[in-house]
C-alpha positions as CSV (number, residue, x, y, z in Angstrom):
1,X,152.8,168.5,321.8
2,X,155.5,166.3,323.0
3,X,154.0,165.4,325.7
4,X,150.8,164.5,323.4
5,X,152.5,161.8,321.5
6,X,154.7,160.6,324.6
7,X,157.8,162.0,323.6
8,X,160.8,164.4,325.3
9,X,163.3,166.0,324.2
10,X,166.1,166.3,326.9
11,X,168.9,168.9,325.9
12,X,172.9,168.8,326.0
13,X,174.7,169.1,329.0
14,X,171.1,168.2,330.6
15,X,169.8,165.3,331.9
16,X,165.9,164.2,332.6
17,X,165.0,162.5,335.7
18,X,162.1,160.3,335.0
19,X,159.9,158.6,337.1
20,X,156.9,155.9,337.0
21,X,154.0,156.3,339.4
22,X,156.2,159.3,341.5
23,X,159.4,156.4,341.7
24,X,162.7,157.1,340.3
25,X,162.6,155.1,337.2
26,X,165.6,156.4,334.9
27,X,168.0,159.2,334.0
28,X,167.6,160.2,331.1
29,X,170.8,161.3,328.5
30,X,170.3,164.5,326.2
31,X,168.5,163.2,323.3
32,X,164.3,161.9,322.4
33,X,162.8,160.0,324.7
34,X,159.6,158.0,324.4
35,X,157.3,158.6,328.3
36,X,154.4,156.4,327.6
37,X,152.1,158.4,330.2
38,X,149.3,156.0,330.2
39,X,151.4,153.5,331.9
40,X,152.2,156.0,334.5
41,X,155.5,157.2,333.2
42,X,156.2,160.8,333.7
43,X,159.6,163.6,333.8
44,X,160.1,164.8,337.3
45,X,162.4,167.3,336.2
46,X,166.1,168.3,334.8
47,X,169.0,168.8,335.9
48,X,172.0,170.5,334.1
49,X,175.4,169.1,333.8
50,X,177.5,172.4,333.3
51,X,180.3,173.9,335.8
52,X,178.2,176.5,337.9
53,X,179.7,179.2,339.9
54,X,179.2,179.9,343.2
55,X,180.7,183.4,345.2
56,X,180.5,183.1,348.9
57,X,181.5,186.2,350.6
58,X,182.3,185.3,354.4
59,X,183.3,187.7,357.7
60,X,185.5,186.2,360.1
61,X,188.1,187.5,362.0
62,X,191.7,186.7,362.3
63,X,194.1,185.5,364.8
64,X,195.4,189.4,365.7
65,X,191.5,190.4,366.0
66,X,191.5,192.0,362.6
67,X,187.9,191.3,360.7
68,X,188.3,190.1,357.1
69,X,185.5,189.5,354.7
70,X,186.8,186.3,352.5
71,X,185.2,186.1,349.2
72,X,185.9,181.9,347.5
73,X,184.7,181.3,344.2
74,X,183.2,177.7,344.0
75,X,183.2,175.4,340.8
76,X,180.9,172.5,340.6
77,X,178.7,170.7,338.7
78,X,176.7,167.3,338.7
79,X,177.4,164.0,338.2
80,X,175.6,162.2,335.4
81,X,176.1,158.7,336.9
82,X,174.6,160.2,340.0
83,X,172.0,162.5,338.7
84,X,169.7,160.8,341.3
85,X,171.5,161.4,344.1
86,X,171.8,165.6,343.1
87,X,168.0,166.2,341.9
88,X,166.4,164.1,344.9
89,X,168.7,164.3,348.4
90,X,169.3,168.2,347.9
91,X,166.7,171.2,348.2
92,X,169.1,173.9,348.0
93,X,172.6,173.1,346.1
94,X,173.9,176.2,346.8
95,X,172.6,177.1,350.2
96,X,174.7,173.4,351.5
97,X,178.0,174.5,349.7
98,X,177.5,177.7,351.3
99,X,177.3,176.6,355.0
100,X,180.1,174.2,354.1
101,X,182.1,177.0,352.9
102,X,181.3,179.7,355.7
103,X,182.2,176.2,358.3
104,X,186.1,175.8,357.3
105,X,186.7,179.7,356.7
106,X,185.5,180.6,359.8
107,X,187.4,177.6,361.7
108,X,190.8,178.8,359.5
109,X,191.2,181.9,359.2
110,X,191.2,182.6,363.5
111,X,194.2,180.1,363.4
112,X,196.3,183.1,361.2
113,X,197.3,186.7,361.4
114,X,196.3,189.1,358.9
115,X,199.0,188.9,357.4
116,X,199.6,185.4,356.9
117,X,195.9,185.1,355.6
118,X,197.4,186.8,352.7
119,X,200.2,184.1,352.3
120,X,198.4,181.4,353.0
121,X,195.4,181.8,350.8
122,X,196.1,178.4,348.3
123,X,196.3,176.8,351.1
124,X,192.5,178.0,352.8
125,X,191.3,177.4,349.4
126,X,192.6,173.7,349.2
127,X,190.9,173.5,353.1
128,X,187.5,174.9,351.4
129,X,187.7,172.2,348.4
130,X,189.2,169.0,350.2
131,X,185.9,169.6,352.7
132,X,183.3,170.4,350.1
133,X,184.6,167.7,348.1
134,X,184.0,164.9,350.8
135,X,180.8,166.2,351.6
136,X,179.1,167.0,348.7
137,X,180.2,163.8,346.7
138,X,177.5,161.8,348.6
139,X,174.8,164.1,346.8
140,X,176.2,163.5,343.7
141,X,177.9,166.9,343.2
142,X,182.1,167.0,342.2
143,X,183.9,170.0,343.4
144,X,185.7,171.5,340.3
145,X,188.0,173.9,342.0
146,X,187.7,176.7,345.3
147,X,189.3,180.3,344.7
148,X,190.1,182.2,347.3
149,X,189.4,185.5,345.0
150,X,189.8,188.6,347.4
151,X,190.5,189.2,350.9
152,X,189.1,192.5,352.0
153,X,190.1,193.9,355.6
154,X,188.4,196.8,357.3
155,X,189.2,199.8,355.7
156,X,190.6,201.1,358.7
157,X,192.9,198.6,358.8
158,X,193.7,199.2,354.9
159,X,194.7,202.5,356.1
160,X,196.7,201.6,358.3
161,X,198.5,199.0,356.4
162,X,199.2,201.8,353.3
163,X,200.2,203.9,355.7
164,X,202.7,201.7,357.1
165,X,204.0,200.6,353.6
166,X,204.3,204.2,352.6
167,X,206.0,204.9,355.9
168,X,208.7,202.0,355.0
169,X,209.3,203.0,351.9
170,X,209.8,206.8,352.8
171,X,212.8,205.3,355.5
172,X,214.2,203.4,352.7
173,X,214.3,206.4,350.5
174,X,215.5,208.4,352.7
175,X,218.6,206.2,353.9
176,X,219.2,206.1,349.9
177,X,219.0,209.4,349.6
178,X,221.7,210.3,352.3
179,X,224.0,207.3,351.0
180,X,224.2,209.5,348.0
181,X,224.4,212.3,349.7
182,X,227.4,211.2,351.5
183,X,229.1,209.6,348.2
184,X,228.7,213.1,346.9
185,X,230.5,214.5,349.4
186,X,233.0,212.1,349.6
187,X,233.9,212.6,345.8
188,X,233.4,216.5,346.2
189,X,236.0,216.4,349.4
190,X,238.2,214.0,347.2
191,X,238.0,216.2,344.2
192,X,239.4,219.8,346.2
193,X,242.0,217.9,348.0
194,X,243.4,216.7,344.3
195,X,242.7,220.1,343.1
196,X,244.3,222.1,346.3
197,X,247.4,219.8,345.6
198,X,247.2,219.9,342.3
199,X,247.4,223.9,342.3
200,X,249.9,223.8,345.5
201,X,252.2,222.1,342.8
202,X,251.9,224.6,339.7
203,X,252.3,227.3,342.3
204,X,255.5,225.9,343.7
205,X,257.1,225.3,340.2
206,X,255.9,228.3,338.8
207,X,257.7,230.1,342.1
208,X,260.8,227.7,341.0
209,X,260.8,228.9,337.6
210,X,261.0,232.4,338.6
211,X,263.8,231.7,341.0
212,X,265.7,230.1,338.4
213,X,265.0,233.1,336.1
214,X,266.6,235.2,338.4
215,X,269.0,233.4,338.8
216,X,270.2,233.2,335.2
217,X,269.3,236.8,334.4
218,X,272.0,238.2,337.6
219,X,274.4,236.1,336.5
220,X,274.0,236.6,332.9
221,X,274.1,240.8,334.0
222,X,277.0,240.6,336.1
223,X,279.2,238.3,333.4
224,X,278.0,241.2,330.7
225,X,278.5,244.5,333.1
226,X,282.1,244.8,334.7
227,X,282.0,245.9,338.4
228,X,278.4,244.7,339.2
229,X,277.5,242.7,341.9
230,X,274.9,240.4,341.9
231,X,272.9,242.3,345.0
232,X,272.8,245.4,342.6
233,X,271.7,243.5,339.6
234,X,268.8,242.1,342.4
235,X,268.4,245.3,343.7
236,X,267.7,247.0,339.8
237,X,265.2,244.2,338.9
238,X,263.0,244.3,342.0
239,X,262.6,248.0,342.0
240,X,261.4,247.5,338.3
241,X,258.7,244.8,339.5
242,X,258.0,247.4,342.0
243,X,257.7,249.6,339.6
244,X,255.8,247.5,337.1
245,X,253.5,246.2,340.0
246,X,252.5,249.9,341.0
247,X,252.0,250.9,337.6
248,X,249.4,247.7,336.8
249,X,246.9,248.4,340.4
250,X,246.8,251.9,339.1
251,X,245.8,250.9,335.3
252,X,243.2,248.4,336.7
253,X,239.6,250.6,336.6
254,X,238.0,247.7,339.7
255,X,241.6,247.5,341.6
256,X,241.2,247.7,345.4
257,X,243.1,250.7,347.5
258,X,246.1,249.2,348.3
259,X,248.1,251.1,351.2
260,X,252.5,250.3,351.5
261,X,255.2,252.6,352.3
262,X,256.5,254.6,349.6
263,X,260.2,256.2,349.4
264,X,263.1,255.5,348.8
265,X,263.8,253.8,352.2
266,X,261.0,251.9,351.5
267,X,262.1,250.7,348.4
268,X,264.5,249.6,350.2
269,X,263.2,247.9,352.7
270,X,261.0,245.9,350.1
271,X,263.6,245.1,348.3
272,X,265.6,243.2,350.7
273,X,262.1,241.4,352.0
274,X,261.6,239.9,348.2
275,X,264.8,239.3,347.6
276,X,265.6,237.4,351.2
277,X,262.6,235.2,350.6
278,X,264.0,234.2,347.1
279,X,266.8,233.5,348.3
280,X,265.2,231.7,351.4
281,X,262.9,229.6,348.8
282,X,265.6,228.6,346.7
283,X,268.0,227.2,349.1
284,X,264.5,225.3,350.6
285,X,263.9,224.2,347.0
């Protein structure tokens, strides 16, 4: 109907190319538009003004013969003061940015190791853009922005890279694991030798309190009992921890057999054993 009464409509974000006798005539801005036909005017077509996306997905291999398959996102859109330019020198918009894309990949990701493709990827992408942009401004297309958006090795070679990041990791661990290993024992080590002195301490004062005992308990004996010595006091009061001692390994019900001399003689014998090695401590002590 529009066409009817010589009127378009062009939408927003659009613009109309139109023509007189199939010549560029005008570009048309979103809005009504009067195309008096009769006098040969006519719309050759539209062309849209929004940011397009474009995924390009390219194989190349890198500089350690690794093959990658690069994925860049393209932004772009068309110029309105060059609408001409985009509707009438381009067949295929998307086709050119393509080639153009697939071109600079191909000639920089070779230069890099797989690794460094990784690292350097802002900087491939910036490669990607600067190009597209000097090239495709002449057809009246502006390169928003390039993404590099995935880089996608082999999966063999993702394999083989996990498995050598899980193999790291595992060393790492491991030399943790026997750093604490080794504090522990350090600190365990530390701990018995303070305990072992600790107890080698309470053992020789308890063995110095008993001397002392003694000591005080012959004396104290021989002052109270005229005609004692102090060998018979000793004498009397290790024959009663004999005593004593034999009496408590027979009362114990999970005692051990415990096999010594027994007699008089022996009694003896023991006697003078304890009471030289008293006597032996406390002239140490």
């Amino acid at each position: 109907m529009g066409n009817l009464f010589c009127c378009v409509k062009v939408d927003q974000s659009t613009v109309a190319i139109k023509e007189q006798f199939g010549k560029f005539d005008d570009i048309l801005q979103p809005g009504c538009h009067c195309l008096p036909w009769i006098l040969g005017s006519q719309l050759a077509g539209h062309l849209t003004l929004r940011v397009q996306q474009l995924d390009v997905k390219c194989e190349t291999k890198t500089k350690d013969n690794v093959f990658v398959n690069v994925v860049a996102s393209i932004q772009y859109r068309a110029l309105a003061n060059k609408a001409n330019d985009a509707f009438y020198r381009l067949s295929n918009t998307k086709g050119q940015i393509q080639a153009y894309v697939f071109d600079v990949i191909r000639a920089s990701v070779p230069r890099l190791n797989l690794d460094d493709v990784f690292e350097q990827k802002n900087e491939i992408a910036k490669a990607v853009e600067d190009e597209l942009e000097k090239a495709m401004s002449t057809y009246g297309y502006e390169i928003v922005q390039t993404l590099i958006v995935d880089i996608e090795p082999d999966e063999h070679v993702k394999r083989a890279m996990n498995e050598i990041n899980a193999a790291a990791r595992l060393r790492v661990a491991a030399n943790e694991k026997a750093e604490a290993e080794k504090i522990l024992q350090i600190k365990r080590a530390e701990g018995e030798a303070e305990s072992k002195y600790l107890a080698g301490l309470g053992i020789a004062r308890q063995r110095q309190a008993i001397v002392d005992g003694l000591r005080d308990s012959v004396l104290g004996f021989s002052e109270n009992v005229p005609g004692t010595t102090a060998k018979d006091v000793m004498d009397m009061v290790l024959v009663t921890q004999y005593f004593d001692t034999m009496k408590e390994i027979g009362a114990a019900s999970k005692s051990s057999a415990v096999f010594i001399p027994h007699g008089p003689g022996a009694i003896r014998d023991v006697a003078t054993q304890i009471r030289e090695g008293l006597l032996q401590a406390s002239a140490v002590n």
